[in-house]
Steps between C-alpha positions, in 0.01 A plus 500: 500500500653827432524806730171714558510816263278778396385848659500524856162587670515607843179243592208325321256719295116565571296296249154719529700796258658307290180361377398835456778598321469237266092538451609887419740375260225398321328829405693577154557824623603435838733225474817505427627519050627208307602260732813331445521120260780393788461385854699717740854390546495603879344300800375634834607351777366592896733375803467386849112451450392347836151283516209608704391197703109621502549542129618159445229398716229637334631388151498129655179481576368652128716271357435177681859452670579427867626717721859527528840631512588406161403696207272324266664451174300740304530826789804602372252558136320769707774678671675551146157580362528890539817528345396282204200732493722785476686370231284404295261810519807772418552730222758257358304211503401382137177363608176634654498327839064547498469182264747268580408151559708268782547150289737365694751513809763240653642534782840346618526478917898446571453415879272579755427882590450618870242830544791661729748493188503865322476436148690699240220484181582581165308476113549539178352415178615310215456360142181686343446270198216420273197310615220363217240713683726796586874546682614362827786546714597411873583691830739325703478561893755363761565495847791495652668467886795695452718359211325159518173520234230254709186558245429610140217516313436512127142702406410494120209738365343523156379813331224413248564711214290460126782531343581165598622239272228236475616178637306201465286438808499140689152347447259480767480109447865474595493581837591203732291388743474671837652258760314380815460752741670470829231795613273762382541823683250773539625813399273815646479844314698686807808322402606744208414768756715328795819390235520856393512642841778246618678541152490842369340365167202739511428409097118593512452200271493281819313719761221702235264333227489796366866475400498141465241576177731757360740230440242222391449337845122456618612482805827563745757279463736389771901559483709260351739535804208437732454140283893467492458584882206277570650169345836559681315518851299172405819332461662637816727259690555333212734713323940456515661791627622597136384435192325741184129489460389616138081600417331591192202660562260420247148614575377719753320384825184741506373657839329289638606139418538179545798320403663173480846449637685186423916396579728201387723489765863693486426548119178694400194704612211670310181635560163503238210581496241249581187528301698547168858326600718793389796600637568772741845425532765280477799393638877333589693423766903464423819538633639815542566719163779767458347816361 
């Protein structure tokens, strides 16, 4: 792993205006002129960030985790989340962030994590490249106890564009069968409102239907990291110290919902969507990747 880089910020971004920024940047007057066809070179990076126990509380209990000293493999997501934010919604970022789409994340744990340990956090993004339905690229987030990185996580996001080269689209008929369920979970409409207080992801598609039908969802849909979350908390105790988790995200989980988790153990884990068997998510458990 190399050395953390980028421009120093003195602690972690609020994630309430950089939403607003980025909704301004909207307005074709208000936002900012051609944006750039390059990701920024430069990460941001945010040291000695300490964990607040009755934060890491109350994002145990949304998510389904125990109660512990240890941080659950995806916290470290939401402590980087406001500097992602603010990387992706600046003047120099060659994408609207109102739009993107979260379509996948792994996550590499390198040993166990203590809440007492200060964590120095840094991001950056990487390789925007062309998608059939648009461009995608990935933000890179890791944590680190002093020279020693103990977490990373890879986020990729999709902006739809027309423009789009057509690719040809997998067939409904080829979808594999959903496996067996291992359990079906309830999933109320509160939890978009209770992930995005515990996460700083205030995306209105997951707390307003309003917004939700602006971007062709009847209803609200729940946060992919909430289902990454979810799934990780199920299989709780089960888990080696170290290894890399990687989740495609491939339908969203509308507010509220029932689901259907199911697990191979040590290698797989899923959820779908019972009445018409497709998939939520799905998943791998491996041994720990370099990133």
């Amino acid at each position: 792993m190399s050395e953390l880089a980028g421009v120093e910020l003195p602690g972690l971004p609020a994630a309430g205006p950089l939403y607003r920024r980025a909704a301004i940047g909207l307005a074709p007057r208000l936002g900012p002129g051609r944006r750039p066809d390059r990701l920024p070179e430069a990460g941001l990076l945010v040291r000695g960030v300490a964990v607040d126990r009755d934060h890491l509380a109350a994002y145990d209990r949304v998510c389904g985790f125990r109660l512990a000293d240890a941080l659950p493999p995806t916290y470290p997501h939401v402590l980087a989340f406001p500097l992602a934010l603010r990387l992706m919604s600046g003047p120099d970022f060659p994408l609207p962030l109102v739009g993107l789409v979260h379509v996948a994340n792994r996550i590499t744990t390198y040993r166990r994590v203590d809440a007492s340990e200060p964590l120095d956090l840094a991001v950056r993004a990487v390789d925007l490249r062309p998608h059939d339905r648009g461009r995608q690229f990935d933000v890179v987030c890791t944590a680190s106890v002093g020279a020693e990185v103990v977490w990373c996580g890879v986020s990729t996001y999709l902006r739809r564009e027309r423009t789009a080269a057509k690719g040809a689209r997998r067939d409904s008929g080829d979808r594999p069968a959903a496996p067996a369920p291992t359990a079906m979970w309830r999933v109320p409409a509160r939890v978009g409102r209770d992930y995005a207080r515990v996460s700083g992801d205030h995306n209105p598609i997951h707390t307003s239907r309003i917004a939700a039908r602006l971007f062709g969802f009847p209803r609200p849909i729940a946060h992919g990291m909430w289902s990454k979350a979810r799934c990780l908390a199920a299989l709780e105790g089960r888990l080696p110290e170290a290894y890399t988790v990687d989740v495609a995200f491939k339908s969203p989980v509308s507010l509220p919902g029932t689901v259907a988790f199911s697990a191979a153990p040590g290698r797989t884990f899923g959820l779908h969507d019972l009445a018409t068997r497709r998939p939520h998510l799905t998943a791998t458990l491996g041994p720990v990747r370099q990133e």
